[in-house]
C-alpha positions as CSV (number, residue, x, y, z in Angstrom):
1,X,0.0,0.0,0.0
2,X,1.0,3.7,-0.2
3,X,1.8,6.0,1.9
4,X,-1.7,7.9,1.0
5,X,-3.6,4.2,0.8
6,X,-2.2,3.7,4.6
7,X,-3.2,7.2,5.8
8,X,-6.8,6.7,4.0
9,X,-7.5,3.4,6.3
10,X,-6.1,4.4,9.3
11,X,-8.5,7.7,9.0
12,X,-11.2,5.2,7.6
13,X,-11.0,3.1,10.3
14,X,-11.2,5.3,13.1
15,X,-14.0,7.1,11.5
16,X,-16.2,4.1,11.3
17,X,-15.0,1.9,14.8
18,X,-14.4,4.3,16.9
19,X,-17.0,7.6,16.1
20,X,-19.5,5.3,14.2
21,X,-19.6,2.2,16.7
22,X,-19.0,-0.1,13.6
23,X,-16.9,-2.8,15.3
24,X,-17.5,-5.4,12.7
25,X,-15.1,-2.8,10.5
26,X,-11.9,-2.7,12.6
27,X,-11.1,-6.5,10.3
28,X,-10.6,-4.3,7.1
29,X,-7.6,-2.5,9.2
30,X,-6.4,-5.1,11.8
31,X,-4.4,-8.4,11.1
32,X,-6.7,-11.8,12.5
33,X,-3.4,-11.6,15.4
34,X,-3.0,-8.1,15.8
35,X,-1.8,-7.7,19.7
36,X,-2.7,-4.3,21.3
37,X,0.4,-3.2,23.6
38,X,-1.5,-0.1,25.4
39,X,-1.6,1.9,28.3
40,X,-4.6,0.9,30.1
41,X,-3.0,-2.6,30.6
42,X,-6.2,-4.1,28.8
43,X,-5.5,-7.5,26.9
44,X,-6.9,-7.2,23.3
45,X,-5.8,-9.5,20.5
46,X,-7.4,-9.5,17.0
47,X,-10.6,-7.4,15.8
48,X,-13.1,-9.4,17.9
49,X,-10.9,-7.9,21.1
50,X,-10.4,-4.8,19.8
51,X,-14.2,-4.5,19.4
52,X,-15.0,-5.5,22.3
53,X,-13.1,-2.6,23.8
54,X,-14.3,0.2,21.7
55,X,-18.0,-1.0,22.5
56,X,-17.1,-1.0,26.4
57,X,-15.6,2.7,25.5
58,X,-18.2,3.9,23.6
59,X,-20.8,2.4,26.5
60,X,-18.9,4.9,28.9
61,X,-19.0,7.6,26.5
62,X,-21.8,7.2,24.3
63,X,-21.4,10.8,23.1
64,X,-17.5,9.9,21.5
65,X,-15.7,11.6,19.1
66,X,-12.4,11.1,18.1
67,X,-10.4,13.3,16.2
68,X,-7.1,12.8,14.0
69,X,-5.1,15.3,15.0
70,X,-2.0,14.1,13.0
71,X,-1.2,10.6,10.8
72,X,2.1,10.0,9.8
73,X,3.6,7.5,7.3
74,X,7.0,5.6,7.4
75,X,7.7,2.6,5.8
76,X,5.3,0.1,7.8
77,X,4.5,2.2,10.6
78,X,1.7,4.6,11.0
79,X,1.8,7.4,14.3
80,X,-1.4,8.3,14.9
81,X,-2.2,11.6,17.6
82,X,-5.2,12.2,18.7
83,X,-7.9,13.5,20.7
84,X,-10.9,12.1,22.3
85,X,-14.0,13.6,24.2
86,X,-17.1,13.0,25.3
87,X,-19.4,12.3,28.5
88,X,-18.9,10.1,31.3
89,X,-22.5,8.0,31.1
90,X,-21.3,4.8,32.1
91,X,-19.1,3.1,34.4
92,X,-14.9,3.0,32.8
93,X,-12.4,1.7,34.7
94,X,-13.7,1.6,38.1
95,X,-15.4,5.0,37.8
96,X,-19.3,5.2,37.5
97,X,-20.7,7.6,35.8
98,X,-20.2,10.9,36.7
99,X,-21.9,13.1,33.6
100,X,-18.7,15.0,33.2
101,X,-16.7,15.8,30.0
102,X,-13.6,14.3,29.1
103,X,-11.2,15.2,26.8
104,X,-7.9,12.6,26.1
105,X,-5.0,13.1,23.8
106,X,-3.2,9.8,22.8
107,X,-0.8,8.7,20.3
108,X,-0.7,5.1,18.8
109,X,1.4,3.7,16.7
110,X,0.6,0.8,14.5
111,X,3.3,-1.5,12.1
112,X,1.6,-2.3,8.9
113,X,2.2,-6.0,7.8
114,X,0.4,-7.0,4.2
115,X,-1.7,-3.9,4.4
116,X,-3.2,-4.7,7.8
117,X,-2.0,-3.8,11.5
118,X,-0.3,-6.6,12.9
119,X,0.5,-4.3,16.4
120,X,-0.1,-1.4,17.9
121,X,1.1,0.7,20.7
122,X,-0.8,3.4,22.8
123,X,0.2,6.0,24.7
124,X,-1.9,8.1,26.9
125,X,-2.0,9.7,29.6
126,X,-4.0,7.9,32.1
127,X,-3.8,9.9,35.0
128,X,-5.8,12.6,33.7
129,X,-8.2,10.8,32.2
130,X,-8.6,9.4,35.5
131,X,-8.8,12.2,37.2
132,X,-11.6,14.2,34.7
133,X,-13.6,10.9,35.6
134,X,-14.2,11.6,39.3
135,X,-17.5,13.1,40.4
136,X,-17.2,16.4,42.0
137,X,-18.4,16.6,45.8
138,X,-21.7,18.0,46.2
């Protein structure tokens, strides 16, 4: 694939798994084995996982959107920085839902392998998502 082709899917993918809730699409971007190495410490291997994720994500934060800051091209790897926000409507890593506004930034990297992410590595920062998660005292 091309360095354009590459960009395109990355930007197609997130468009349609992660802001459209179409799970059943993240196979047309990630490899049957892709491993997820990420931040959150959350085990996900291959598009079933990965689904299974967003869905949980997208429960906590039915109001997503995620935006493409930046995609970058080199060889097989694609850099991906982006931003996330939405509202806190349902429980997300310990947290119940608290109705307030989040807003994440988060980088990912992925290494192409016959057109198709094989791996992937995210970066975020944790802590303050964390921390815009917690209800504020009455």
């Amino acid at each position: 694939m091309s360095d354009d082709e590459l960009e395109a899917a990355v930007r197609r993918f997130f468009e349609e798994v992660w802001n459209k809730g179409n799970v059943g699409e993240a196979a047309a971007f990630l490899a049957p084995e892709f491993v997820s190495h990420n931040a959150l410490d959350v085990r996900i291997v291959g598009p079933g996982e990965y689904g299974a994720a967003v869905t949980g994500f997208r429960a906590a934060f039915p109001d997503l959107r995620t935006t493409l800051d930046d995609v970058l091209v080199d060889r097989d790897r694609v850099a991906v920085r982006g931003t996330d926000r939405g509202t806190h409507r349902g429980d997300f890593m310990g947290f119940p839902a608290s109705g307030r506004r989040m807003e994440s930034t988060w980088i990912e990297i992925f290494r192409m392998e016959n057109g198709l992410a094989a791996e992937g590595w995210l970066e975020l920062d944790s802590a303050t998502l964390r921390a815009q998660l917690v209800a504020e005292p009455a």
